[in-house]
N, C-alpha and C positions, 0 to 999 in steps of 0.2 A: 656693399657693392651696389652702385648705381645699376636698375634695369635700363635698360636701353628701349625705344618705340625708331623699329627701324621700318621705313616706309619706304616704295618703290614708287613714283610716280608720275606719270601714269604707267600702270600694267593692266590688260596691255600696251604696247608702245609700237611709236614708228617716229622713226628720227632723232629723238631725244629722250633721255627721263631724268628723272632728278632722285638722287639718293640721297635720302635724309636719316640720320642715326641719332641728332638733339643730340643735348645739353653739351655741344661742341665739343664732345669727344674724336678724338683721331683712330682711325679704322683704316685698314686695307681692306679693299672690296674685291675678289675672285671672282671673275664668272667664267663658267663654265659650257660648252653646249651639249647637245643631248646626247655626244657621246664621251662626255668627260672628259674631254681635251680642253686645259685653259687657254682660252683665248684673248681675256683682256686682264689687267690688274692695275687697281687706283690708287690712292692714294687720297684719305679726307678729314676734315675738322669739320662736324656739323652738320652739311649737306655741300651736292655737290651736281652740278648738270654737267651729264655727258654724253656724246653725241652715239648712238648706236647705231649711223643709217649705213655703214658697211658690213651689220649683222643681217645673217638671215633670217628672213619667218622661221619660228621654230620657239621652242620652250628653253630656256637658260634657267641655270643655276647659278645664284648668288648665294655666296659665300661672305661673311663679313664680320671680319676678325679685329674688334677691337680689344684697343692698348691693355683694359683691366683685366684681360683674359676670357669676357665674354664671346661666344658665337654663335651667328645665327646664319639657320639658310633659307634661301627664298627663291620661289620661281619665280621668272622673268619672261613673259612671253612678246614675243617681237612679232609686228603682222609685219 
C-alpha cells in the first residue's frame, strides 16, 4: 500500500486552499464543522483548489477517504 502525504494548503485559510493527497490518487474529501455536521464533500485525482469563502471562521474537520482504503483526518481552520 502506497502511504499517502495529504497536505492542506494554506491552513489556516481564507477564501481558498488547495488539497493535495500526490501520487494522483482519487479520494473524497469530507469536511466537517465543529459540530460534526457535514457540510462539504469533494471529489479528487492528486490535488485539488477549492473555494471555502462561504465557511465560517472556525476549526473543520477533514476527512479523506481514499480509493486503496486508506484514511486520514485533518483540521482545517478558516479565519
Amino acid at each position: 500500500m502506497i502511504q499517502h502525504d495529504v497536505r492542506i494548503i494554506p491552513n489556516p485559510a481564507m477564501g481558498s486552499v488547495q488539497f493535495d493527497i500526490g501520487y494522483a490518487t482519487r479520494a473524497t474529501i469530507l469536511i466537517y464543522n465543529g459540530q460534526g455536521i457535514l457540510i462539504d464533500q469533494l471529489y479528487l485525482e492528486g490535488s485539488k483548489q477549492t473555494d471555502i469563502s462561504t465557511y465560517s471562521a472556525g476549526v473543520y474537520t477533514v476527512k479523506v477517504i481514499c480509493t486503496d482504503g486508506e484514511v486520514f483526518t485533518e483540521k482545517l481552520v478558516v479565519l
